[in-house]
C-alpha positions as CSV (number, residue, x, y, z in Angstrom):
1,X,-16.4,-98.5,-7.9
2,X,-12.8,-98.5,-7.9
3,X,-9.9,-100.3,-9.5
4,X,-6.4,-101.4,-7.8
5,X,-4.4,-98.3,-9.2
6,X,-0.6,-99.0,-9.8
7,X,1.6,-98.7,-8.0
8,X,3.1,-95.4,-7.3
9,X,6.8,-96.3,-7.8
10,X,5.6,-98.0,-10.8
11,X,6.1,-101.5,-9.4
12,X,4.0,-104.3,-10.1
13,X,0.8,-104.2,-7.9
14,X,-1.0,-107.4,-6.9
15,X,-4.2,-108.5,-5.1
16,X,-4.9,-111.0,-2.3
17,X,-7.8,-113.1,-2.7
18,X,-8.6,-116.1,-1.3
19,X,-4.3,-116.0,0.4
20,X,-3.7,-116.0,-3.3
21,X,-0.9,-113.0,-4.8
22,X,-2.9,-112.1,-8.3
23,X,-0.4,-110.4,-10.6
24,X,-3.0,-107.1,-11.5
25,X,-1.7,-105.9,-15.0
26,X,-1.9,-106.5,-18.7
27,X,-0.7,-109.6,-20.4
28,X,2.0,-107.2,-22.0
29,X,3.7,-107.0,-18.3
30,X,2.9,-110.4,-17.3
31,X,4.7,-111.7,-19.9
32,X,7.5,-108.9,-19.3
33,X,7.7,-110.4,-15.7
34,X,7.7,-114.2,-16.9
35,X,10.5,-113.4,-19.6
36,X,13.2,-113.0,-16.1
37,X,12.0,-116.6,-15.2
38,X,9.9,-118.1,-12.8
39,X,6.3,-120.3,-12.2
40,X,3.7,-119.0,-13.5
41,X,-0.1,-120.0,-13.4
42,X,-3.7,-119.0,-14.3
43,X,-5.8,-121.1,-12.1
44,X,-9.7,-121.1,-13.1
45,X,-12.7,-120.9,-11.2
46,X,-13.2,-124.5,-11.1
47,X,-9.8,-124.7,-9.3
48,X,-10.0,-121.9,-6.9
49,X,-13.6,-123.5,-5.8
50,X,-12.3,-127.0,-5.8
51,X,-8.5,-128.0,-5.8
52,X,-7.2,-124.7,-3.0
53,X,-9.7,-125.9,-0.7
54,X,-8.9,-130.1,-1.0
55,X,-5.2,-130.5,-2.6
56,X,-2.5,-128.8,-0.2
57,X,0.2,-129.6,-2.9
58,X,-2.2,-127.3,-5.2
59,X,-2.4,-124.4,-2.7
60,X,1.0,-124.6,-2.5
61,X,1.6,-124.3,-6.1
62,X,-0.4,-121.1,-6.4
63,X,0.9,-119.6,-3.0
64,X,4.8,-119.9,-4.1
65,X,3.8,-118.7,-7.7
66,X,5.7,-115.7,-9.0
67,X,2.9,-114.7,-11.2
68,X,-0.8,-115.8,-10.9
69,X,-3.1,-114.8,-13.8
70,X,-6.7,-113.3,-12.9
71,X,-7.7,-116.1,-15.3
72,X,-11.3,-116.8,-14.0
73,X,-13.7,-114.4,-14.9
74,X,-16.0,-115.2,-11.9
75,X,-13.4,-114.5,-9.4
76,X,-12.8,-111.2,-10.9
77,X,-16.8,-110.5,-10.9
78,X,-16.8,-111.8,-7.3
79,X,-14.2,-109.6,-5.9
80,X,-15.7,-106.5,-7.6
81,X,-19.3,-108.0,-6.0
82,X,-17.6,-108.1,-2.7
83,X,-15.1,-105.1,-2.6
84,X,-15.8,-103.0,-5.4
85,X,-12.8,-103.1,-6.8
86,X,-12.4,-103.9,-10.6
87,X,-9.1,-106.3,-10.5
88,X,-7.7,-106.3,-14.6
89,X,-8.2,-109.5,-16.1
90,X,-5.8,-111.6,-17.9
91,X,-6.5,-114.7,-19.1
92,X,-4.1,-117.8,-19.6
93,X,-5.8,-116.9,-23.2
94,X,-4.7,-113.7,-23.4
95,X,-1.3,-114.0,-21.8
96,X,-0.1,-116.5,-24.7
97,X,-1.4,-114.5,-27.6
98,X,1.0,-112.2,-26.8
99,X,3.9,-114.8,-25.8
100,X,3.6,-116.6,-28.3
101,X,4.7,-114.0,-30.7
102,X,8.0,-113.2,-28.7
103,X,11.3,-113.2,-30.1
104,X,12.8,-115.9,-28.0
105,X,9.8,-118.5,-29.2
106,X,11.7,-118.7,-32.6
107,X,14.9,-119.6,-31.5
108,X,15.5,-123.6,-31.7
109,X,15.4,-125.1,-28.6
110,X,14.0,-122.4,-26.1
111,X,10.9,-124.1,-25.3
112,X,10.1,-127.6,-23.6
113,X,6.5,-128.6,-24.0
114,X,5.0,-130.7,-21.4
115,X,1.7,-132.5,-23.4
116,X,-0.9,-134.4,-22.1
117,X,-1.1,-136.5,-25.0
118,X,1.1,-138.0,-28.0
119,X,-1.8,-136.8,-30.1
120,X,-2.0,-133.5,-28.8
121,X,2.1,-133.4,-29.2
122,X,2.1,-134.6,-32.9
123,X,-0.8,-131.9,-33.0
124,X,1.2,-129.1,-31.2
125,X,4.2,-129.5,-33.3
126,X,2.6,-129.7,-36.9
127,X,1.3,-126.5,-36.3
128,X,4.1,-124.8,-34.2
129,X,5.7,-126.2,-37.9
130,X,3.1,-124.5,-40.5
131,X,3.5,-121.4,-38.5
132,X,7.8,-121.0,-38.6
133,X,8.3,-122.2,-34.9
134,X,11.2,-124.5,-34.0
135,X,9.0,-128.1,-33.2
136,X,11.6,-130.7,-33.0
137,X,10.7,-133.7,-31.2
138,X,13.2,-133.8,-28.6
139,X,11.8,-130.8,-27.1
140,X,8.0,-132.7,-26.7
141,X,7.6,-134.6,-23.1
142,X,4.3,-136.9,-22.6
143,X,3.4,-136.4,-19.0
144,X,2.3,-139.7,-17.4
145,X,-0.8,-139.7,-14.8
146,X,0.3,-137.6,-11.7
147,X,-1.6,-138.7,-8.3
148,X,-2.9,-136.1,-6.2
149,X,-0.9,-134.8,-3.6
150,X,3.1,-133.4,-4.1
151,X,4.5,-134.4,-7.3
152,X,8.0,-136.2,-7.5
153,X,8.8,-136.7,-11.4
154,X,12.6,-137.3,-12.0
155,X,12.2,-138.1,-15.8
156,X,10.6,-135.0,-16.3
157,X,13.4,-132.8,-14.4
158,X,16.3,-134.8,-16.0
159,X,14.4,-133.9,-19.3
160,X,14.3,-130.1,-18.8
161,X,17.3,-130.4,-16.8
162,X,19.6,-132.1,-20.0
163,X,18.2,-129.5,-22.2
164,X,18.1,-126.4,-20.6
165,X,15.1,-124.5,-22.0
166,X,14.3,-121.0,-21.5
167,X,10.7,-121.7,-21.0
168,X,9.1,-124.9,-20.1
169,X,4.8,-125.0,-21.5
170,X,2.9,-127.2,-19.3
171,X,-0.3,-127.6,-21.9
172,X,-1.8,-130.8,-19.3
173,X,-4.9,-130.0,-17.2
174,X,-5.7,-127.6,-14.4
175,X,-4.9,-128.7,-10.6
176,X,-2.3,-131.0,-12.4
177,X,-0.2,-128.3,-14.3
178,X,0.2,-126.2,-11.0
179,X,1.5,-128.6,-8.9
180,X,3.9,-130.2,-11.5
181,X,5.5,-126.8,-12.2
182,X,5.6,-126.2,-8.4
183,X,7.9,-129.1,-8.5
184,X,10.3,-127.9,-11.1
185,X,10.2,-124.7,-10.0
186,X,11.6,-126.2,-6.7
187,X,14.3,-128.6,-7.8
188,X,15.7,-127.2,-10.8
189,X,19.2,-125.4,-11.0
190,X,18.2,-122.8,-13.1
191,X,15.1,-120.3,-13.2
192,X,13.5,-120.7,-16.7
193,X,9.8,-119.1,-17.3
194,X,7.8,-122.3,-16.3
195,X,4.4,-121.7,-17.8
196,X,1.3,-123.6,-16.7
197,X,-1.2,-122.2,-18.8
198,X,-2.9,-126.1,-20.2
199,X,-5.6,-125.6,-22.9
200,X,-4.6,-121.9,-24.3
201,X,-2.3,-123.4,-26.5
202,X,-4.7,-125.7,-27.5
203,X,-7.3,-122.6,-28.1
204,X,-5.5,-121.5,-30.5
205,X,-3.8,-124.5,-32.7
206,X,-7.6,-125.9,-32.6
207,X,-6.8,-129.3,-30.1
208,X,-9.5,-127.6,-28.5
209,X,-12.5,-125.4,-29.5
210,X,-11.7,-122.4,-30.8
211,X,-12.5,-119.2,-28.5
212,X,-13.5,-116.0,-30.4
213,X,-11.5,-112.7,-28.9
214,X,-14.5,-111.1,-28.0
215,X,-15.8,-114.2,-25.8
216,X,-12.1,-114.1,-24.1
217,X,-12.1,-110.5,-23.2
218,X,-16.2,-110.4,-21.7
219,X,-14.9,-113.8,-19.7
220,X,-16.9,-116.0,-21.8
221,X,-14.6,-118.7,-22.6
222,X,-16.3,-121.2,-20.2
223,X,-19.3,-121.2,-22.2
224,X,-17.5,-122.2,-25.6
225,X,-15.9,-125.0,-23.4
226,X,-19.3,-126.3,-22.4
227,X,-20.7,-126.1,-25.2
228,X,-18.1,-127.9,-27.3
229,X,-18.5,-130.7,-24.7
230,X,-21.5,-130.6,-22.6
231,X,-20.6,-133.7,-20.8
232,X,-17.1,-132.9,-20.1
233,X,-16.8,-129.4,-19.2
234,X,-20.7,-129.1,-17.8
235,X,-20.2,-130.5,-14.4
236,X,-16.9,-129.2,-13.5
237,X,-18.0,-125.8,-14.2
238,X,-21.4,-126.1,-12.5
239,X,-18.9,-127.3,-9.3
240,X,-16.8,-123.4,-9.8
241,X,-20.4,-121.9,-8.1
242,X,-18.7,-123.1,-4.6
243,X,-16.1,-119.8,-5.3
244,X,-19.4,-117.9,-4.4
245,X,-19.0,-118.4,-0.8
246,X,-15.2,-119.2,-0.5
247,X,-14.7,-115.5,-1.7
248,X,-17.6,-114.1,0.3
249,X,-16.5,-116.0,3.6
250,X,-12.9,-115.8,3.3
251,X,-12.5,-112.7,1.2
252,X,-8.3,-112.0,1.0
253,X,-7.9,-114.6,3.5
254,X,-6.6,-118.4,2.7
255,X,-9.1,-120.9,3.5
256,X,-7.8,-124.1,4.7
257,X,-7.3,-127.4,3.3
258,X,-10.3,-129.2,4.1
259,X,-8.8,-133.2,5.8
């Protein structure tokens, strides 16, 4: 079985599945490619099998990406089940432990964070605080309840707008993030590194359960999730079987939006 070599010229080398560009390299160079700016997103099996198939606005979001994270662990097995070839996997996980630890992270004022929850921001910034990052408040945006469909949030581009970061976080849910940062990534003046990576932020300040390395890297971090919260993460898991037979019927090919 092979895997997608690199490119000869030694540019970046991607892989179409499901219509989808997926950026095929370490978290190292997918950060290197986010630093220049641009949207980028790590959708999980649950959102390939669900929100590409029902939300336009979502497929959208993914197609216009810059850089789209093999994040789901089932996709990649999927692909290699269908294809044989081995695509590298980087998880949203993966690609912030190594952002995180940047340079540019430290200096005051380079980051907005778009949170899901005044809790989760007071959370966010105590321990972006205990652990010497800049975490003033100003920088912290609440994001209200998007409906589905295109988003159209003038608060929030005014926010990011007046300050200018370098990178804007979205840490709010999957099929939600994408198509917010789709938005910005459309209507600002400027080309920060918009990040739409939701709970790996909060895998690591502990919002959310913690996910060992080692459960990360064999593409086990769905499991911890479940069985944190059964209830909550159960279902919506169970549903990411349906990528079984997008992938096998559409292989590279979009599907379309079902009406």
């Amino acid at each position: 079985m092979s895997e997608p070599a690199q490119a000869a010229d030694g540019a970046a080398r991607f892989e179409r599945v499901l219509g989808v560009n997926f950026f095929c390299g370490s978290a190292e160079a997918a950060c290197a490619r986010a630093a220049v700016g641009g949207l980028v997103t790590a959708p999980s099996g649950p959102g390939l099998a669900g929100d590409l198939v029902s939300d336009a606005a979502y497929q959208s979001a993914l197609l216009e990406s810059d850089t789209v994270l093999t994040d789901s662990a089932f996709m990649v097995g999927l692909w290699w089940l269908r294809t044989g070839r081995r695509l590298p996997r980087t998880s949203g996980l993966a690609f912030m432990n190594a952002w995180l630890w940047r340079d540019e992270m430290r200096r005051p004022g380079a980051v907005v964070w778009v949170m899901p929850t005044a809790a989760e921001a007071r959370h966010t910034r105590r321990w972006l605080a205990a652990h010497g990052f800049p975490a003033d408040e100003g920088n912290f945006f609440v994001a209200p309840h998007y409906a589905p469909g295109p988003v159209d949030d003038p608060a929030l581009l005014a926010f990011v707008e007046a300050r200018r970061p370098a990178v804007v976080y979205f840490a709010i849910g999957g099929g939600v993030q994408e198509r917010v940062g789709h938005f910005l990534r459309r209507r600002l003046s400027y080309r920060p590194a918009i990040l739409c990576l939701g709970a790996a932020l909060a895998f690591i300040t502990g919002a959310q359960t913690n996910i060992p390395a080692f459960a990360d890297r064999f593409g086990l971090g769905w499991l911890w999730r479940v069985a944190s919260d059964p209830r909550r993460y159960g279902g919506r898991y169970w549903r990411a079987a349906r990528l079984a037979g997008l992938v096998l019927r559409y292989g590279a090919e979009l599907p379309p939006v079902r009406r």
